[in-house]
C-alpha positions in Angstrom: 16.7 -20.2 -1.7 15.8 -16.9 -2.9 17.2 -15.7 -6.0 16.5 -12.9 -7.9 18.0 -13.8 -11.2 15.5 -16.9 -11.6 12.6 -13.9 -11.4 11.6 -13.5 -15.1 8.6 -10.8 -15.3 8.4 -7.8 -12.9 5.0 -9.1 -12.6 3.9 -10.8 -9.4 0.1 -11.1 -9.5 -1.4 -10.2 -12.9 -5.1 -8.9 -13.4 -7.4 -9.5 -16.3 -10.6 -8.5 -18.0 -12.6 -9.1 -14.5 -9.9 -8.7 -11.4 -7.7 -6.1 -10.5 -4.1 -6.9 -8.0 -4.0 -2.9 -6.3 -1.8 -1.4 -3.7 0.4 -4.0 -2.4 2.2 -4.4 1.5 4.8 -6.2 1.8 6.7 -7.8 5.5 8.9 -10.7 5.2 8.9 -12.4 8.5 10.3 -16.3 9.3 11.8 -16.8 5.5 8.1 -16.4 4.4 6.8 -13.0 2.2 3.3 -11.5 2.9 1.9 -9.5 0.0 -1.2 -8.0 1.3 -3.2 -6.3 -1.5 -6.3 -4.3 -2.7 -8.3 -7.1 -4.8 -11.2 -6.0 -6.6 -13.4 -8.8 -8.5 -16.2 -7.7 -11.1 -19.1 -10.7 -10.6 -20.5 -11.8 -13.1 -23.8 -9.5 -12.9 -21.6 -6.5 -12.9 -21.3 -5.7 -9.3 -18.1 -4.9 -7.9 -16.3 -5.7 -4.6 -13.3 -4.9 -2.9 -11.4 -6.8 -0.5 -8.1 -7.1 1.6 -6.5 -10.3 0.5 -2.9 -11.7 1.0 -0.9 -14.4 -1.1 2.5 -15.5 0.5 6.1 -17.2 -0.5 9.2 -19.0 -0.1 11.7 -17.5 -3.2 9.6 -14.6 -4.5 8.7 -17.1 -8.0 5.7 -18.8 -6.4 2.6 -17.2 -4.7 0.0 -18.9 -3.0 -3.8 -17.9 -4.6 -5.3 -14.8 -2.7 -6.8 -15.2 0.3 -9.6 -13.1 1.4 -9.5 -11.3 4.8 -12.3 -9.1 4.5 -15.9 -9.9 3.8 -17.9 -8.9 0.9 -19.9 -5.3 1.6 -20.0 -2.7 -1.2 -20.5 -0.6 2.0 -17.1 -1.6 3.3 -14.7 -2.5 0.7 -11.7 -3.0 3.0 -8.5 -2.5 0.8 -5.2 -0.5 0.6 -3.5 -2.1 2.7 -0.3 0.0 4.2 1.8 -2.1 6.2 2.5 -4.0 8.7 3.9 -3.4 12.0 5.0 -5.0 15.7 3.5 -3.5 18.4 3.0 -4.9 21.8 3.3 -8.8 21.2 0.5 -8.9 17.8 0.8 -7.6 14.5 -1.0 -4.8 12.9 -2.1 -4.0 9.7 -3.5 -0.9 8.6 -5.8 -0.3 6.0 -8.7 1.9 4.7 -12.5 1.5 3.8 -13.5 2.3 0.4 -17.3 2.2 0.3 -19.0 2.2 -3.2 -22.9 1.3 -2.5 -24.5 -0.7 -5.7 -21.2 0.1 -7.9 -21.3 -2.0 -11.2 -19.1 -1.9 -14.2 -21.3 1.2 -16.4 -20.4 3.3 -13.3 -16.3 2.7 -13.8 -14.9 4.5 -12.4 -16.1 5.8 -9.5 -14.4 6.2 -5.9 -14.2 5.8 -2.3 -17.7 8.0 -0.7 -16.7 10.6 1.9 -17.2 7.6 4.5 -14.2 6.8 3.3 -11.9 6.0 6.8 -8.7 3.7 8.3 -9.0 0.7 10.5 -6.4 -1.7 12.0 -6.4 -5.7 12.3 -4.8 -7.3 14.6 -3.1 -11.2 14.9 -1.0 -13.4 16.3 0.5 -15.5 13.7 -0.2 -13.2 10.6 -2.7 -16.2 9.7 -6.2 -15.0 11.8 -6.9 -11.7 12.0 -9.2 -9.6 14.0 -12.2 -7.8 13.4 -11.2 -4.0 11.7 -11.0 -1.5 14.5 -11.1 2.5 13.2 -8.2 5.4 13.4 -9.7 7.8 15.1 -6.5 9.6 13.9 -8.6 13.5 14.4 -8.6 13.0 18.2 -10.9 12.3 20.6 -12.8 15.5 20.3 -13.7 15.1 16.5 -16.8 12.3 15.9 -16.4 9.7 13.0 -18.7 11.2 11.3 -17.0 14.6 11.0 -13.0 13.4 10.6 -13.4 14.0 6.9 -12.8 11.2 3.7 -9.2 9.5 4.4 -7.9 6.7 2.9 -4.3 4.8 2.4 -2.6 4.4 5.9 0.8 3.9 6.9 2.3 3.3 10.2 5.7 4.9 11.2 7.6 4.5 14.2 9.1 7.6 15.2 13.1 7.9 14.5 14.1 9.4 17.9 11.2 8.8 20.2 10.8 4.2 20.3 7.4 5.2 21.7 5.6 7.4 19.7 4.1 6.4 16.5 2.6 8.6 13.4 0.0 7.3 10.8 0.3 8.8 7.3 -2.9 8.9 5.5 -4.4 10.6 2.4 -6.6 13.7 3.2 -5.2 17.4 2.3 -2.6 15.9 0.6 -1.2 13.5 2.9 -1.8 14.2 6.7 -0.3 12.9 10.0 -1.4 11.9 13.7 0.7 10.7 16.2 0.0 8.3 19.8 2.2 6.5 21.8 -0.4 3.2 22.2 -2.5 3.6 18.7 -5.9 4.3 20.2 -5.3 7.4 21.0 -4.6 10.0 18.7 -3.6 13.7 18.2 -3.7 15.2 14.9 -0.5 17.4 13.4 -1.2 18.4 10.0 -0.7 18.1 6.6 1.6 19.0 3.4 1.1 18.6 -0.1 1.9 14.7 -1.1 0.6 12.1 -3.8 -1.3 9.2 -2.4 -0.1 5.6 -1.3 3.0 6.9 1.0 5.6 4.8 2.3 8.3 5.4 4.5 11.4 4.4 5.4 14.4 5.2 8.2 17.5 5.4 6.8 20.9 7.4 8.1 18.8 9.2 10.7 16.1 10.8 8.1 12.9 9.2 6.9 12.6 8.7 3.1 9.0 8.9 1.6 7.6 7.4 -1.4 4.4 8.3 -2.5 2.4 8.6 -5.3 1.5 11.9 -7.6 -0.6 11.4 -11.0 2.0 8.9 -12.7 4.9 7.4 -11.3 6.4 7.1 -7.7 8.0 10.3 -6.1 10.5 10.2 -3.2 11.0 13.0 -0.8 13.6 13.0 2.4 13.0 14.4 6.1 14.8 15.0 8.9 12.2 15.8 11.3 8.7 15.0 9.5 7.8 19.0 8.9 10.6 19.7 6.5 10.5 17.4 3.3 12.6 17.7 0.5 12.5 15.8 -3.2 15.1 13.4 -3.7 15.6 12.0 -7.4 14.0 11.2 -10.3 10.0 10.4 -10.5 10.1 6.8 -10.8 8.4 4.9 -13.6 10.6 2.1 -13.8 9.9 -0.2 -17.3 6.6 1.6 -17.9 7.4 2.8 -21.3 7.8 -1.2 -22.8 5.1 -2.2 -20.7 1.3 -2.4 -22.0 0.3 -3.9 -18.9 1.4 -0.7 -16.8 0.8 1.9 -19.7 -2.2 3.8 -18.0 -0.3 4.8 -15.1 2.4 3.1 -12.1 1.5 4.2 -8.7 1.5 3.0 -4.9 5.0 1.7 -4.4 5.9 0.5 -1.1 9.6 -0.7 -0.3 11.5 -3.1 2.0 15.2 -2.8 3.2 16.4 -6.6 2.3 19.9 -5.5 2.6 20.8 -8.1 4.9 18.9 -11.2 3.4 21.1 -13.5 1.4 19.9 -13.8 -2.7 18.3 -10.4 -2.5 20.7 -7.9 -0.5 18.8 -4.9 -2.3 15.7 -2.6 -1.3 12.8 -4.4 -2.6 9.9 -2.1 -4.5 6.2 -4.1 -5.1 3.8 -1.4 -7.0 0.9 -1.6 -9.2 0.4 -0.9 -12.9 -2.7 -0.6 -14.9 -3.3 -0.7 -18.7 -2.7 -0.1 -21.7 -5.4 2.6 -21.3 -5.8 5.2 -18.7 -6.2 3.7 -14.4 -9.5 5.4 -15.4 -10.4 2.9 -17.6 -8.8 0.4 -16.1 -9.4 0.8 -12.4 -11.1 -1.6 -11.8 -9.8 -4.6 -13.8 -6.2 -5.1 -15.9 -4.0 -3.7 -12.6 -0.8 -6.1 -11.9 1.2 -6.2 -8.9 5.0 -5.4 -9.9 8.4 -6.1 -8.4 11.9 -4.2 -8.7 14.7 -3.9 -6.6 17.7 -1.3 -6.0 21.0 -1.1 -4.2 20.2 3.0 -3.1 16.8 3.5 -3.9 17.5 6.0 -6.8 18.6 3.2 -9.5 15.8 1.1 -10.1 16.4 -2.9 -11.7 13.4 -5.0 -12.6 13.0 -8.7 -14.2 13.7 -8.8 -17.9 15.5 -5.6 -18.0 
């Protein structure tokens, strides 16, 4: 039985001195949760990997250890997971590459090269999952090697249109390509945006979130070209919280309206501290929970 009350820290997954919980995805599928997640592990010579990893549950109180899905390649780094969709029969999740070649800790921190793309795995059971396939989200004209640095996917389907699809990713602020199958792509531009964007179909508009320096920002849309703020910036707790001090970023959200003991949008983000993300982004980031009943008023554990 789920129950939110019995939740008593907004922390899900916590990170320490030598691990960092980033960038959380969250589907909730046959009374099971799967939190898919950035995790990034400093070894004990210094070296530092990234991975794709996933913990699950029952209640939301207990998670199962991370599990890794990706392998370990400093010239890979699979992470950032966006989300997870239905599509023909399998599952998809999207997700980026963040390649760091012979990254250690005196080099913190340093980011994604310009080799930097998004990929898709596929499954049947959200258990086994294929090998990563890449967006070509710049068309078929445009070679890999010239579709620019792009990280943090996300995979919409379109509002009006069940067939068409459009992957949000960061480049230019954040950028969008549309396909009907998700092979092929055509590219449609890009408006300013923070990073880690989420999106949601509510009341015939799709609602944004995203993230700027600090925070997470919401925008509205009624057609995907026009785009609107809506709210406040969002930085939930963050003011009482060492652990999420240096910054709050990459919220991603699930309507749970209709599932009995949480009836409320569900919001998993990460927070890193108590110094800068800078300092700190690559160890001491937690994976966070809150919830809200119209995704402007924000509740969290021990509030």
């Amino acid at each position: 039985m789920i129950d939110l009350k019995k939740i008593e820290s907004p922390i899900i997954l916590r990170g320490d001195q030598s691990t960092a919980y980033r960038d959380p995805a969250i589907l909730y599928h046959n009374h099971l949760f799967y939190l898919f997640y950035s995790l990034v592990e400093i070894e004990d010579d210094g070296y530092i990997f990234s991975y794709t990893a996933v913990s699950t549950s029952s209640d939301l109180l207990h998670w199962t250890s991370p599990r890794k899905l990706t392998p370990r390649d400093q010239l890979l780094n699979f992470s950032s997971p966006g989300n997870v969709i239905r599509f023909q029969q399998e599952w998809l999740l999207c997700l980026q590459t963040y390649p760091r070649p012979e990254y250690t800790v005196d080099q913190i921190p340093r980011y994604g090269d310009q080799t930097s793309r998004i990929f898709v795995v596929r499954s049947i059971n959200l258990v086994n999952w294929s090998e990563p396939e890449i967006l070509l989200v710049k068309g078929p004209k445009v070679p890999e090697g010239e579709m620019g640095r792009m990280i943090d996917p996300y995979l919409v389907q379109d509002k009006d249109q069940s067939e068409l699809w459009w992957c949000f990713y960061k480049q230019n602020g954040v950028s969008l390509s549309s396909s009907t199958d998700l092979e092929n792509w055509t590219y449609r531009g890009s408006y300013p945006c923070g990073e880690n964007v989420c999106v949601l179909t509510e009341d015939n508009q799709y609602i944004l979130f995203h993230s700027p320096s600090n925070g997470i920002g919401i925008k509205r849309s009624p057609d995907l070209v026009n785009w609107q703020d809506w709210g406040q910036l969002v930085t939930l707790g963050q003011k009482d919280w060492p652990w999420a001090r240096g910054r709050i970023t990459a919220g991603t959200v699930v309507d749970l309206r209709w599932l009995s003991g949480v009836e409320k949008y569900l919001m998993f983000y990460h927070g890193s501290g108590p110094e800068t993300e800078k300092i700190h982004f690559d160890n001491h980031a937690s994976i966070g929970i809150a919830w809200s009943q119209d995704l402007l008023d924000w509740s969290w554990p021990e509030q």
